[in-house]
mmJSON file of the N, C-alpha and C atoms, coordinates in Angstrom:
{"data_MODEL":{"atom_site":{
"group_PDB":["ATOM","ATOM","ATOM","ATOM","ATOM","ATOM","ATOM","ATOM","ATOM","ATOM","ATOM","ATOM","ATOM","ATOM","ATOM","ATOM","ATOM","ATOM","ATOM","ATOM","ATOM","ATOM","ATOM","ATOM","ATOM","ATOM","ATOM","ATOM","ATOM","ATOM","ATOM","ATOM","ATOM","ATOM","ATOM","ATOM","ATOM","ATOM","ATOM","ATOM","ATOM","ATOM","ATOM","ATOM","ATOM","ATOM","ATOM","ATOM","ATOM","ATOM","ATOM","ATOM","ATOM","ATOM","ATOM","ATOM","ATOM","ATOM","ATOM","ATOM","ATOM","ATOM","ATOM","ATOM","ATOM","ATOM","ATOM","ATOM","ATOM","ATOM","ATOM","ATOM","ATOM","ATOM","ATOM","ATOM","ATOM","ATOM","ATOM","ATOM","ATOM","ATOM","ATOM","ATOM","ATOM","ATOM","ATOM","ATOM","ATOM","ATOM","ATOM","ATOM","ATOM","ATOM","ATOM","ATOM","ATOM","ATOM","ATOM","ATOM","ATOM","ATOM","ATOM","ATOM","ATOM","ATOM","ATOM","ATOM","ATOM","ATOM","ATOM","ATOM","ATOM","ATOM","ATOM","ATOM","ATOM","ATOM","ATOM","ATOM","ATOM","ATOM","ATOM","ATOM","ATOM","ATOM"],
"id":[1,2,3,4,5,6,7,8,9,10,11,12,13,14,15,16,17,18,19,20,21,22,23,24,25,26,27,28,29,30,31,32,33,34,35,36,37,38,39,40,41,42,43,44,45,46,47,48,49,50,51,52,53,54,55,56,57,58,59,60,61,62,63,64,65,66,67,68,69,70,71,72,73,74,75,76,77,78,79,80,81,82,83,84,85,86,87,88,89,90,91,92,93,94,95,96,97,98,99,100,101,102,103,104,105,106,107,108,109,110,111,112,113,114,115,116,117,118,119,120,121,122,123,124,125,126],
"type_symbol":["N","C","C","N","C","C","N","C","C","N","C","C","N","C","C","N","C","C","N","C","C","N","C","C","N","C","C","N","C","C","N","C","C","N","C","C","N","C","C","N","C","C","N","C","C","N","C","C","N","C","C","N","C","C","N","C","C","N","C","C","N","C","C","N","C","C","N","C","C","N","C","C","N","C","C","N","C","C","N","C","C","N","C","C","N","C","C","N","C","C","N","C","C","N","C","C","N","C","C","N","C","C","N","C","C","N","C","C","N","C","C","N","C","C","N","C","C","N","C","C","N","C","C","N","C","C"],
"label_atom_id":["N","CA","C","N","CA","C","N","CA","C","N","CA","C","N","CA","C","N","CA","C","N","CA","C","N","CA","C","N","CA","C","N","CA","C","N","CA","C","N","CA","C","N","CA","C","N","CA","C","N","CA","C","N","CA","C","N","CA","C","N","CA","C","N","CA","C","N","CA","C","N","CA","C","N","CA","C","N","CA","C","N","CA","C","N","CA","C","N","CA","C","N","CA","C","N","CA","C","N","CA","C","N","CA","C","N","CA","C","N","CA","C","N","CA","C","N","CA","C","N","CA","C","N","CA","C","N","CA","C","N","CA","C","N","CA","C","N","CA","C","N","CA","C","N","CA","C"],
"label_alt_id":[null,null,null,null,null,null,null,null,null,null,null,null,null,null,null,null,null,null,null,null,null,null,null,null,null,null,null,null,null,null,null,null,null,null,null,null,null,null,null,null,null,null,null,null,null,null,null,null,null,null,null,null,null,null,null,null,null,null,null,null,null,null,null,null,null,null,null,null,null,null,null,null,null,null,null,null,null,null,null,null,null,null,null,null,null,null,null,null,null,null,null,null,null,null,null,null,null,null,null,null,null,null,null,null,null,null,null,null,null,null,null,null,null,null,null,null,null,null,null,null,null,null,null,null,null,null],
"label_comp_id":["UNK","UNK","UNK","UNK","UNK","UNK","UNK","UNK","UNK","UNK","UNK","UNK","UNK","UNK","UNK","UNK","UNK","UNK","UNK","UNK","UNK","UNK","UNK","UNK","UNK","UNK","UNK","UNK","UNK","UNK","UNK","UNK","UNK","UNK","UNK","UNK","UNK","UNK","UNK","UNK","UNK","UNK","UNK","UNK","UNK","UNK","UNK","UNK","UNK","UNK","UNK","UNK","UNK","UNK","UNK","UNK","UNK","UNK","UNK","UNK","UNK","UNK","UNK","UNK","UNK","UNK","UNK","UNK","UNK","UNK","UNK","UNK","UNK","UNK","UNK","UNK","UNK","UNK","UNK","UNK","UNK","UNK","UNK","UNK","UNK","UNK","UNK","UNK","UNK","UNK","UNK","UNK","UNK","UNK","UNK","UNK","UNK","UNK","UNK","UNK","UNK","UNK","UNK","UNK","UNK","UNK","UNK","UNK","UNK","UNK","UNK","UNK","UNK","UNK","UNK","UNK","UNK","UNK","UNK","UNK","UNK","UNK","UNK","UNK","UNK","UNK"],
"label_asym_id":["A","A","A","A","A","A","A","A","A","A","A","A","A","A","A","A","A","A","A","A","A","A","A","A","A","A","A","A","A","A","A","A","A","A","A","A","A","A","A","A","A","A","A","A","A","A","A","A","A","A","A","A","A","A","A","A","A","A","A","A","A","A","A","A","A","A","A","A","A","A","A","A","A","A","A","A","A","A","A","A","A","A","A","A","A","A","A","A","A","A","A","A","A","A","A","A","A","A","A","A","A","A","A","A","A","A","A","A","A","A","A","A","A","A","A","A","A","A","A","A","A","A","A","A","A","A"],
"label_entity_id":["1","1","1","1","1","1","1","1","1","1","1","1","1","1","1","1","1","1","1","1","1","1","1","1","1","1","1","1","1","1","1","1","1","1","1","1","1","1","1","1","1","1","1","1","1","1","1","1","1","1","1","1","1","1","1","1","1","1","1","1","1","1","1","1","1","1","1","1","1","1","1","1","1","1","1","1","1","1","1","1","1","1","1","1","1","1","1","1","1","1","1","1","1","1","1","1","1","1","1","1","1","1","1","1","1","1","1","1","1","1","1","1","1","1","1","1","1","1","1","1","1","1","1","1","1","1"],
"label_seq_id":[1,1,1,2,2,2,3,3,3,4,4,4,5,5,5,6,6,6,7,7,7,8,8,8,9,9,9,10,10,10,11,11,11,12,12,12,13,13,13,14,14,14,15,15,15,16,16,16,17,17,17,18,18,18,19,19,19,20,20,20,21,21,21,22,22,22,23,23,23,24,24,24,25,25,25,26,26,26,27,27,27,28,28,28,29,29,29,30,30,30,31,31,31,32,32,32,33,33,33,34,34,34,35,35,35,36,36,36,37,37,37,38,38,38,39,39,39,40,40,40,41,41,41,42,42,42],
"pdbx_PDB_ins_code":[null,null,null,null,null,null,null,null,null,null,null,null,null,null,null,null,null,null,null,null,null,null,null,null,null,null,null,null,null,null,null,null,null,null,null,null,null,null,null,null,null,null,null,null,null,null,null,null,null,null,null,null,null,null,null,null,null,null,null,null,null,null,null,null,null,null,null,null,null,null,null,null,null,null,null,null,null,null,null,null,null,null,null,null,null,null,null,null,null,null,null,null,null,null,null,null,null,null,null,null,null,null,null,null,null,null,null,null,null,null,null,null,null,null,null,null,null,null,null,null,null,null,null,null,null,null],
"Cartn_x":[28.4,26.948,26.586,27.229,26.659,27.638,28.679,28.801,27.937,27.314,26.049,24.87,24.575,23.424,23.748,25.166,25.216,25.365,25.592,25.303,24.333,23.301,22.064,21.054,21.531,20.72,21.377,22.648,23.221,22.59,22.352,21.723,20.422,19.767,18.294,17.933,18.925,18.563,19.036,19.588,20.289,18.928,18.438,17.553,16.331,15.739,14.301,14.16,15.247,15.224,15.144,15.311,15.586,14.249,14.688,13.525,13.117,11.68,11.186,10.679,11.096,10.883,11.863,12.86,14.277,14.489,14.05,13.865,12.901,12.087,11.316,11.605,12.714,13.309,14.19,15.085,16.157,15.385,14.132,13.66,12.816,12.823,12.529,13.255,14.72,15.621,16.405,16.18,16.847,15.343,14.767,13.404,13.818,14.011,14.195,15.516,16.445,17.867,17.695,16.915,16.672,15.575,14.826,13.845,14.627,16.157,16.45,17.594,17.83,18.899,17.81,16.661,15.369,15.498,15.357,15.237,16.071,17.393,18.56,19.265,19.216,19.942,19.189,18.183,16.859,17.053],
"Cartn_y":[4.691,4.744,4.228,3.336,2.595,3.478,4.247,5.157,6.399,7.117,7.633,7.209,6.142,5.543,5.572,5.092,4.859,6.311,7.348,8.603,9.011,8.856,9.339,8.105,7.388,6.584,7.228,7.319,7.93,9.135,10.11,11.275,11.23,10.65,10.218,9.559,9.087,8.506,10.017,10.205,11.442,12.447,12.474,13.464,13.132,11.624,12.07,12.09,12.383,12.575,14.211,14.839,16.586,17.083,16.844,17.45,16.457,16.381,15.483,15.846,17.378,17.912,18.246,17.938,17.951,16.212,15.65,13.788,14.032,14.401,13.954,14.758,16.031,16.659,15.898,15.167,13.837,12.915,12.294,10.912,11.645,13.284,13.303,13.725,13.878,14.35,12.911,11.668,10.433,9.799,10.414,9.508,10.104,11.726,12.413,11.857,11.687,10.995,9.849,8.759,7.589,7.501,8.823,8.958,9.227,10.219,10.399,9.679,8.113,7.361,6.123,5.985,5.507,6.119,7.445,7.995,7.733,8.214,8.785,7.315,6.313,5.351,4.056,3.823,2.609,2.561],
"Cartn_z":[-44.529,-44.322,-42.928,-42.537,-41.263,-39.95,-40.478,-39.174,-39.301,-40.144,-39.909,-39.422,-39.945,-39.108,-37.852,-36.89,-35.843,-34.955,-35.881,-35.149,-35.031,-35.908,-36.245,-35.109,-34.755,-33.201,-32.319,-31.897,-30.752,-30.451,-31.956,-31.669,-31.232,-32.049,-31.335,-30.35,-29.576,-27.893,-27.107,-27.715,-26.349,-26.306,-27.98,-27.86,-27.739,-27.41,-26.474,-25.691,-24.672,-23.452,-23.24,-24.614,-24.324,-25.696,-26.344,-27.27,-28.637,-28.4,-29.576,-30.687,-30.707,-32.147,-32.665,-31.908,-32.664,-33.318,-32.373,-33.005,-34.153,-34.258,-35.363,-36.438,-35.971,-37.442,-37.758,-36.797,-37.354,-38.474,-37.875,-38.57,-39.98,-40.167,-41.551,-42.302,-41.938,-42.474,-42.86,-42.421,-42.38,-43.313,-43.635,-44.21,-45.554,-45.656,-46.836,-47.372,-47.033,-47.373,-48.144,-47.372,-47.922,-49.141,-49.25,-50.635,-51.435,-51.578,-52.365,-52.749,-52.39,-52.293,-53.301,-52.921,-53.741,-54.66,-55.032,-56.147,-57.635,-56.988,-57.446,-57.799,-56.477,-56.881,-57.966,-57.734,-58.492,-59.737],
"occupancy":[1.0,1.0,1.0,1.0,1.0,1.0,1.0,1.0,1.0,1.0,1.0,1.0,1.0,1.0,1.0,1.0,1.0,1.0,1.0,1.0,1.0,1.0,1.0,1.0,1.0,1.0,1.0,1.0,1.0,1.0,1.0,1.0,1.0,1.0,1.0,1.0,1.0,1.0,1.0,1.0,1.0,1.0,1.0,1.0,1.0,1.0,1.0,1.0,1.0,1.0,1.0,1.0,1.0,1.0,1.0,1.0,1.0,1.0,1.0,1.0,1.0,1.0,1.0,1.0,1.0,1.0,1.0,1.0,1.0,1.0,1.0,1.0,1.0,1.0,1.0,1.0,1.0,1.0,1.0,1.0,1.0,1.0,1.0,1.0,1.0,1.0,1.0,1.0,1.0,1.0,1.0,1.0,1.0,1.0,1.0,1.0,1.0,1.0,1.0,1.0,1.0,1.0,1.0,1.0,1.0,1.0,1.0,1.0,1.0,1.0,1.0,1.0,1.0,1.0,1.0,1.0,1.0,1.0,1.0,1.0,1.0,1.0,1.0,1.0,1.0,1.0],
"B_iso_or_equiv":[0.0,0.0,0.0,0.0,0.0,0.0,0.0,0.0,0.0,0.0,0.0,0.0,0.0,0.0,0.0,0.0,0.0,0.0,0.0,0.0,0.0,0.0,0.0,0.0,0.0,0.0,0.0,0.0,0.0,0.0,0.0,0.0,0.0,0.0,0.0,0.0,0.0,0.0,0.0,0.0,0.0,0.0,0.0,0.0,0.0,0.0,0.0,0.0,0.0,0.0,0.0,0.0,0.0,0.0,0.0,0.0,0.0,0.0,0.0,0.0,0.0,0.0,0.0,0.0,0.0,0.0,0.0,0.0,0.0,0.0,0.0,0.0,0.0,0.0,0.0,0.0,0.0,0.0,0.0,0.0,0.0,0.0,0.0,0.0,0.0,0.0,0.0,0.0,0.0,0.0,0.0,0.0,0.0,0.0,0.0,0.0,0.0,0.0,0.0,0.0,0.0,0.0,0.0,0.0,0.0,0.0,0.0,0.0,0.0,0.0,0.0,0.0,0.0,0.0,0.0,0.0,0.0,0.0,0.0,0.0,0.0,0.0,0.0,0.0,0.0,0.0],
"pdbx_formal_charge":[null,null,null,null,null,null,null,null,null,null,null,null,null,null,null,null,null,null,null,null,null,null,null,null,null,null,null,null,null,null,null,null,null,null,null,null,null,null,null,null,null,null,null,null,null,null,null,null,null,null,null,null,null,null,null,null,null,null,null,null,null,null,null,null,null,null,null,null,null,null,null,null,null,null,null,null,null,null,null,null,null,null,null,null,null,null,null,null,null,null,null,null,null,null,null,null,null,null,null,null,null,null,null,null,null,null,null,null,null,null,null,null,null,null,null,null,null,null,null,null,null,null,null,null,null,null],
"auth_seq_id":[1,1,1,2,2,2,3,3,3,4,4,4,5,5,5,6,6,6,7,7,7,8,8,8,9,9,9,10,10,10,11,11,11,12,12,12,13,13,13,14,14,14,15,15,15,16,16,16,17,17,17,18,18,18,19,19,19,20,20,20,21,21,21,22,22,22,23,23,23,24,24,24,25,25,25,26,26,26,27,27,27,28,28,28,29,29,29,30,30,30,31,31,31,32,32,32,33,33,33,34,34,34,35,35,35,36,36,36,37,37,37,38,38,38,39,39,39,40,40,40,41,41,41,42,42,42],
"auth_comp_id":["UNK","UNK","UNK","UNK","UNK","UNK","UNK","UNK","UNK","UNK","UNK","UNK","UNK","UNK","UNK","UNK","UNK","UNK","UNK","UNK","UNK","UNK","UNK","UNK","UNK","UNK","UNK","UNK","UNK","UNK","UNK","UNK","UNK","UNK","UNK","UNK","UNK","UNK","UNK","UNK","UNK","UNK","UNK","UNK","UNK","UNK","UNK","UNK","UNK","UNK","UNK","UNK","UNK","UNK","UNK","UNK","UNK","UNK","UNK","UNK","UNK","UNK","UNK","UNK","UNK","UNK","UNK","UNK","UNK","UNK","UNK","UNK","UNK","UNK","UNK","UNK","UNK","UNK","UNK","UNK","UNK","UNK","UNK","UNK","UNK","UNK","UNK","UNK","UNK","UNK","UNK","UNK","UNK","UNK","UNK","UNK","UNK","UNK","UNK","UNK","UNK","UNK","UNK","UNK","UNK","UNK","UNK","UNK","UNK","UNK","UNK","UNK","UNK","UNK","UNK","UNK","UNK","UNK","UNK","UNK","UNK","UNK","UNK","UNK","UNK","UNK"],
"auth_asym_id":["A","A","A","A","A","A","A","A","A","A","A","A","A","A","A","A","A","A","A","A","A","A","A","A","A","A","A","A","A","A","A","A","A","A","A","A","A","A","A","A","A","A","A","A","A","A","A","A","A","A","A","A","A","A","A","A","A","A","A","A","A","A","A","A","A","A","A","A","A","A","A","A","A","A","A","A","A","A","A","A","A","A","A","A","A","A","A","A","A","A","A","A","A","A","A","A","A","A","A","A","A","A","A","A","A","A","A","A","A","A","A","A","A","A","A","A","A","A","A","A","A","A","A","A","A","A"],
"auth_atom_id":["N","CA","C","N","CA","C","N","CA","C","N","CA","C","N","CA","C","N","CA","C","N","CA","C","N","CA","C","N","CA","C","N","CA","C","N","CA","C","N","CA","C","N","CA","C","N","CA","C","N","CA","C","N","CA","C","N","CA","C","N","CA","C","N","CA","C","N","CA","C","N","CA","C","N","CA","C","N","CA","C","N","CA","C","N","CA","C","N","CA","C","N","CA","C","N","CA","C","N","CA","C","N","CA","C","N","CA","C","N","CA","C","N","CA","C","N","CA","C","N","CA","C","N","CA","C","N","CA","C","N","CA","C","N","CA","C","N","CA","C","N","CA","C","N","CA","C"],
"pdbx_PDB_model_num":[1,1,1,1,1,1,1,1,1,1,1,1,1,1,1,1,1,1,1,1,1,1,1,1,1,1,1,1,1,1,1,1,1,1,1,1,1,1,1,1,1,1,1,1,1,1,1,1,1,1,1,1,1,1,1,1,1,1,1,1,1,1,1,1,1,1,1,1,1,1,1,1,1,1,1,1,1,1,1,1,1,1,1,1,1,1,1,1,1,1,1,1,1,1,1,1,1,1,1,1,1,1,1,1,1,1,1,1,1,1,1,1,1,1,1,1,1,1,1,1,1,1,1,1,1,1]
}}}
């Protein structure tokens, strides 16, 4: 889990320097992950 997280920042620094609608498809695709880790796991 925590070497995804650490890709999923690496990816998101590289990418607001290039596109921030590709960042903010990261942070709802990492928001949706964690709803269904809430969900699934609780």
């Amino acid at each position: 889990m925590n070497r995804v997280l650490s890709l999923i920042s690496v990816v998101q620094c590289h990418v607001k320097h290039n596109c921030t609608v590709l960042n903010t498809f990261l942070e709802w695709m990492l928001s949706l992950v964690v709803q269904c880790c809430v969900t699934y796991g609780a």
